[in-house]
C-alpha positions in Angstrom: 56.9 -5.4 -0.7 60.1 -4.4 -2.5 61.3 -4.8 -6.2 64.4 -3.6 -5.6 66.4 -2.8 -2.9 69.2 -0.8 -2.9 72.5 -0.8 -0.9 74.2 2.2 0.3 77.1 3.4 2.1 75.9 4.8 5.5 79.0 7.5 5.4 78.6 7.9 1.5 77.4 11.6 1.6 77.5 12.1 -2.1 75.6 8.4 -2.5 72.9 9.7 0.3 72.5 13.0 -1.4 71.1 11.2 -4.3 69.4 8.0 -2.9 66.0 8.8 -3.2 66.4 9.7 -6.9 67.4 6.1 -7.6 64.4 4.6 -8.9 64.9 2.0 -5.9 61.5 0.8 -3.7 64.0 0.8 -0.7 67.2 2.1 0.1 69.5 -0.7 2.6 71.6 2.0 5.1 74.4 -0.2 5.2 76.8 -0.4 8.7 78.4 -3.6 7.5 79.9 -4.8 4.5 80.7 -1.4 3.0 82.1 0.0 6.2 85.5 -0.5 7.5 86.2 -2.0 11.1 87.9 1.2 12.3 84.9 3.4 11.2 81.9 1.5 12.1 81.4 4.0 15.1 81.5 6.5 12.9 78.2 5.0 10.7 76.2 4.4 13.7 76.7 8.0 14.7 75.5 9.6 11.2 72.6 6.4 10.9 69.8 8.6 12.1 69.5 11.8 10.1 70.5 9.4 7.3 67.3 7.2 8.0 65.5 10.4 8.7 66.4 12.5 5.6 65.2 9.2 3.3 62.3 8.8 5.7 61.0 12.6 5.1 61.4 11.7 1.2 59.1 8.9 1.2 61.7 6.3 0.9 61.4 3.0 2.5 65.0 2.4 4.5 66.5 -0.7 5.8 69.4 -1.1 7.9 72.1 -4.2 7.4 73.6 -4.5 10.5 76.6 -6.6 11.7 76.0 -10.2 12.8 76.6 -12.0 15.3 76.9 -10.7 18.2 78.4 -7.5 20.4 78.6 -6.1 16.8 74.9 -6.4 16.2 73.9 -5.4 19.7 75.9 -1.6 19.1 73.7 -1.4 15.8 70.6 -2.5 17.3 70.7 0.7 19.6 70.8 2.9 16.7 68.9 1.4 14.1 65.8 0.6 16.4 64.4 4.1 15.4 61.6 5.5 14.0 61.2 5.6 10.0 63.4 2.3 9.9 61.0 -0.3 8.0 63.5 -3.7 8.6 66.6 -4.6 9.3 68.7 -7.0 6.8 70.2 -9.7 8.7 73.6 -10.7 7.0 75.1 -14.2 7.1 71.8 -15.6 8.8 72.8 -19.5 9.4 70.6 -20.1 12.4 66.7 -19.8 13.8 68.7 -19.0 17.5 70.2 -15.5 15.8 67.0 -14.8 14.5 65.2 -15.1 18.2 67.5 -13.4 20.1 68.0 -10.4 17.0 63.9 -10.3 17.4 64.0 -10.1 21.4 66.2 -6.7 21.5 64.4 -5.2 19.3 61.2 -5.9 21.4 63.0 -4.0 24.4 64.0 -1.0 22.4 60.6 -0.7 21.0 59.4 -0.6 24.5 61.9 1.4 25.9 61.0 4.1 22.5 57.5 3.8 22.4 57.5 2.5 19.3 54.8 0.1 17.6 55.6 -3.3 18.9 56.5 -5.4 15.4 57.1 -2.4 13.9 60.1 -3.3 12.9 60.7 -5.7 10.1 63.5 -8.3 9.3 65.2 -9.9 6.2 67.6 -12.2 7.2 70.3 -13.0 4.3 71.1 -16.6 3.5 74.4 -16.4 2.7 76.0 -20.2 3.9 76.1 -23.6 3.5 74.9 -24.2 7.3 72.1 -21.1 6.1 70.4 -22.6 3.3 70.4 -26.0 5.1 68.7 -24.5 8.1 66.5 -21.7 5.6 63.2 -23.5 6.8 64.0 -23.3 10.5 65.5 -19.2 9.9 62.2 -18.1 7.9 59.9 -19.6 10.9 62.0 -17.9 13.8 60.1 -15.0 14.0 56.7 -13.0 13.1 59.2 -10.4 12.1 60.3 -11.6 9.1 58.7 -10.5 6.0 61.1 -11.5 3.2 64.4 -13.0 2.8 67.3 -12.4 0.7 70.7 -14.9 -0.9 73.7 -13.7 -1.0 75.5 -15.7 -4.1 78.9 -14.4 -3.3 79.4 -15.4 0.6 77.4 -18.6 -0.1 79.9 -19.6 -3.0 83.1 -18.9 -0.7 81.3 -21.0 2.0 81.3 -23.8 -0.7 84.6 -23.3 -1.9 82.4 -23.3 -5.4 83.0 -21.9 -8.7 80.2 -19.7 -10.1 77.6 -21.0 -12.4 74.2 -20.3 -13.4 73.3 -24.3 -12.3 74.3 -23.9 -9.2 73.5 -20.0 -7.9 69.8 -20.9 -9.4 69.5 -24.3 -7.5 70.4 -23.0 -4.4 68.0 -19.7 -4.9 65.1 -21.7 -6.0 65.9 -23.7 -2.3 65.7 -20.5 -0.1 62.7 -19.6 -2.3 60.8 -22.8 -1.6 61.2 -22.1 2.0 60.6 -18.6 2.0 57.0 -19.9 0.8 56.6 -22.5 3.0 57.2 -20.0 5.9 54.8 -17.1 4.2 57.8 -15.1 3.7 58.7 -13.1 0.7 61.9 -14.3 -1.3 63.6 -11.5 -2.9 66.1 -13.6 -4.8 68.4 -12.8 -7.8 70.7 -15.6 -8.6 73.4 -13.8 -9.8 76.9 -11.8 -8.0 76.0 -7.9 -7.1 79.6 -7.3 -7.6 79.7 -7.3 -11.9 78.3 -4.5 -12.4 79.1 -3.8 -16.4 77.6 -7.0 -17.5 73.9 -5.7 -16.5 72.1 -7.8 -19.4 73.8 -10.9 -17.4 71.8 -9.7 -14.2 68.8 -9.1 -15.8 68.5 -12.3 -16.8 68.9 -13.8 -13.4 66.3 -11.6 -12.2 64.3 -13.2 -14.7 65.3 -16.4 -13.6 64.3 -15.1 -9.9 61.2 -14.6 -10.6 60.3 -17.3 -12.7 61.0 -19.3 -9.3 58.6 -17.3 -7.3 60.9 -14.3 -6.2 59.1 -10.6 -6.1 62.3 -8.4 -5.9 65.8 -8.4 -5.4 69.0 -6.2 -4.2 71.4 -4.1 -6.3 74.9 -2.8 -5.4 73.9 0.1 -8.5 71.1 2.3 -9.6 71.7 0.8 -13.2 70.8 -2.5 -11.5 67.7 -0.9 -9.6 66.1 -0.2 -13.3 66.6 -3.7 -14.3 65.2 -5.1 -11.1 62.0 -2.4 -11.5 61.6 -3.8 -15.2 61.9 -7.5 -14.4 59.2 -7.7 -11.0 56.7 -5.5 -12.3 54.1 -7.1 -14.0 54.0 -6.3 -18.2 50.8 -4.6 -19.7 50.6 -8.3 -21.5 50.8 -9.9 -18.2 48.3 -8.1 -16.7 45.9 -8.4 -19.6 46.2 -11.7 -19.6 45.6 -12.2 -15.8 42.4 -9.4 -16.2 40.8 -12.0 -18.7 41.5 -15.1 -15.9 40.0 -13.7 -13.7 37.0 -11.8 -15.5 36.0 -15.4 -16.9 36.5 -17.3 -13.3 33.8 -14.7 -12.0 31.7 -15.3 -14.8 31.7 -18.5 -14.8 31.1 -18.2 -11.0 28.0 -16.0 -11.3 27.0 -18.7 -13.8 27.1 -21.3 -11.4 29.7 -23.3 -13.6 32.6 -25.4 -11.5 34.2 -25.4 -15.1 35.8 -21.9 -16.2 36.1 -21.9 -19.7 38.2 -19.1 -21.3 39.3 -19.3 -25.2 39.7 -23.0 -26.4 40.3 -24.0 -23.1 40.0 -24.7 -19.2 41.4 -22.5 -16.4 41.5 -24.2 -13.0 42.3 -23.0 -9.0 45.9 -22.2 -9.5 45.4 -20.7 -12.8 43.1 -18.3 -11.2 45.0 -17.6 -8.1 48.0 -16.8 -9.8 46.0 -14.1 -11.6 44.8 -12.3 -8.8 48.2 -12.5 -7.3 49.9 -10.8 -10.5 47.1 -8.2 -10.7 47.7 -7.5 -7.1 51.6 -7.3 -7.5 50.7 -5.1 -10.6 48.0 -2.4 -8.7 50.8 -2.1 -6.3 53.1 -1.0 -8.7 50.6 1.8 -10.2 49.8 -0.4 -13.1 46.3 -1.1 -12.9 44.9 -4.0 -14.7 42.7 -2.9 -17.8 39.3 -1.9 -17.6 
């Protein structure tokens, strides 16, 4: 999956010139919140050698599209294309958008010859009615392979002042039912939109993870590095899961139920979360100590 995900401006030429430099596991082509009314036309009709030009540089690319619906049906024909990995799904506040969103791209995929499921989705929590419903959204569709929370439409929905209680509550919600559903969360709780205060949003990556998220978005390359930093597994981390899991197969081969390591005892979730972090961490091109 995806650290860090960044947004950019479909019609940004000088932004596209340089995405793949970013640092960013994926870049998010973006025909909606970035582009005006009057010129969405004009992004759909530059989408492709966009998607192809960051596809030929080895760069994962997602699509945000426009939601709901004749909006979402004009992007669907473009974005449906080969070297598109998923599309973000903004303002996701039902499991029927999801299924119908899923549907059309099963008919362009047939229509392209393209590989049936090919095509990922991330919807974007981003309401009241959204994070409510997040458990019903997450299990729509096969599609899905992470989800993402959008702080500052979720906050305007609630007519809420931002606060670090409140943003990490709701994110630790979408979270819990992006696990129950076997769907990645890639949750910062924190706005996209302050971008001087990038020790603040570090933190809330920090935060993020601590409540199970892998990765995050960024509206800015200088918050790309922070997300990198923050989900990639520490040379102390990894040594530390390396010596879990080295005594849980000793102990194994010893025919042991206990796993003693240290002082201590190391149980089932101890271990799993071990091999979990040294998976996140060879992923990342940090192999786990020899």
């Amino acid at each position: 999956m995806w650290r860090s995900l960044l947004f950019m401006p479909v019609l940004e030429e000088r932004f596209l010139a340089k995405a793949a430099e970013r640092g960013a596991d994926a870049i998010v082509l973006d025909l909606e919140a970035s582009i005006a009314a009057a010129r969405k036309d004009e992004a759909r009709a530059v989408l492709a050698p966009a998607v192809e030009r960051l596809h030929a540089a080895g760069q994962d690319v997602l699509v945000r599209i426009n939601m709901p619906w004749r909006p979402a049906l004009k992007d669907l024909e473009y974005a449906v294309r080969p070297g598109v990995a998923a599309l973000a799904l903004p303002g996701c506040a039902s499991a029927a958008q999801v299924v119908a969103v899923d549907a059309c791209i099963g008919e362009l995929e047939a229509e392209r010859n393209l590989p049936r499921g090919g095509i990922r989705l991330v919807p974007l929590i981003e309401s009241a009615r959204g994070v409510r419903d997040a458990d019903g959204i997450l299990r729509a569709s096969d599609r899905i392979a992470a989800v993402g929370f959008g702080i500052e439409d979720y906050l305007a929905d609630m007519a809420a002042r931002p606060s670090i209680e409140l943003q990490t509550m709701t994110g630790l919600a979408v979270a819990e039912a992006a696990r129950a559903a076997g769907v990645v969360p890639l949750i910062v709780p924190e706005t996209l939109g302050n971008l001087e205060d990038l020790d603040a949003f570090e933190a809330a990556a920090e935060r993020g993870r601590r409540m199970g998220s892998e990765g995050g978005f960024a509206a800015h390359p200088g918050q790309v590095e922070r997300l990198n930093r923050v989900f990639t597994p520490s040379g102390e981390e990894v040594a530390a899961a390396e010596r879990i899991v080295v005594a849980a197969r000793e102990a194994e081969r010893a025919g042991l139920g206990v796993v003693r390591l240290g002082d201590g005892f190391i149980d089932g979730p101890i271990i799993v979360r071990a091999e979990r972090l040294l998976d996140r961490a060879r992923r990342y091109g940090k192999p786990p100590p020899p």
